[in-house]
N, C-alpha and C positions, 0 to 999 in steps of 0.2 A: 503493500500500500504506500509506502513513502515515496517510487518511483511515481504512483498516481498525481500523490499529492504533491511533488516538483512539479509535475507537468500544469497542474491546475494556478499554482503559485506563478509561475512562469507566462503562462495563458494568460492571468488576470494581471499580471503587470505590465505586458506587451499591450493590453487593451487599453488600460489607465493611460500609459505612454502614448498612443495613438490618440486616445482621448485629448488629452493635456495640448496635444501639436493641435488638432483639428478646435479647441478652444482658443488657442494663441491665433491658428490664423484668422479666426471668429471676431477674438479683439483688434488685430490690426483693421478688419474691414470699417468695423467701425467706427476706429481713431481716424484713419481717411476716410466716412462717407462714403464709401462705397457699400452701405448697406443701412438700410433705417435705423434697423435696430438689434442688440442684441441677441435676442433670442433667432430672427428671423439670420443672422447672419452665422449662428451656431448651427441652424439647420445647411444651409447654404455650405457653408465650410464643410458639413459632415456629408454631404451630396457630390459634395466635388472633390472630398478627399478620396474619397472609396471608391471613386470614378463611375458612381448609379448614374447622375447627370441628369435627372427628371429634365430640367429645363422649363422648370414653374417661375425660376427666380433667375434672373440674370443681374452681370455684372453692368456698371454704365460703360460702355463702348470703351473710356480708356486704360477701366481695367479691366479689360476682359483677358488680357494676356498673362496676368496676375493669376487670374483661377486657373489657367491652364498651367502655370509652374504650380499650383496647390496639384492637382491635377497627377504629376509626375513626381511629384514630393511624396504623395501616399502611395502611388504605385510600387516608389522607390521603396520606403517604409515598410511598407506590407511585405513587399521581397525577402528585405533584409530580417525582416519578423521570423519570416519562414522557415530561410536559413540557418537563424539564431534556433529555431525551435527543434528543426530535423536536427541539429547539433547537440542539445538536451539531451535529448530522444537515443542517439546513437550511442551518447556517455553514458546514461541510464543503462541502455538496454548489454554495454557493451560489459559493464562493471558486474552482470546480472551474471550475463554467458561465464566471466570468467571466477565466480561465487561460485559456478556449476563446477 
């Protein structure tokens, strides 16, 4: 159970950390106006981190190039999540094999 419970520790911090980016880039939108408000630009930032893209909410015209670096920022993130995880995952399972 403790190789579970790494994983879920792990999990839940990679989430928080993605959280935490897609909130920062939430408050820059709306230190430039480039979003009305708060809340509506935490939705916005977490649309266009995780690359959904509804496209309910747009950027104004001159920063629309902005979402698109958020855009490859999460993409990037999410990768590197990945990586970091399958990486866990193989020192877990690897320290497991050699217990046997």
């Amino acid at each position: 159970w403790s190789g579970t419970w790494r994983f879920i520790r792990v999990a839940g911090w990679m989430v928080l950390l993605h959280l935490m980016e897609i909130f920062a880039w939430a408050l820059f939108y709306c230190w430039r106006d480039a979003m009305p408000d708060l809340p509506t630009a935490v939705y916005f930032s977490a649309v266009t981190y995780t690359t959904t893209g509804y496209g309910d909410l747009v950027l104004p015209p001159e920063w629309r190039l902005v979402g698109g670096v958020e855009a490859l920022t999460g993409i990037l993130m999410c990768g590197w999540s990945t990586g970091f995880f399958f990486a866990v995952v193989s020192r877990v399972y690897s320290s497991l094999v050699k217990a046997d």
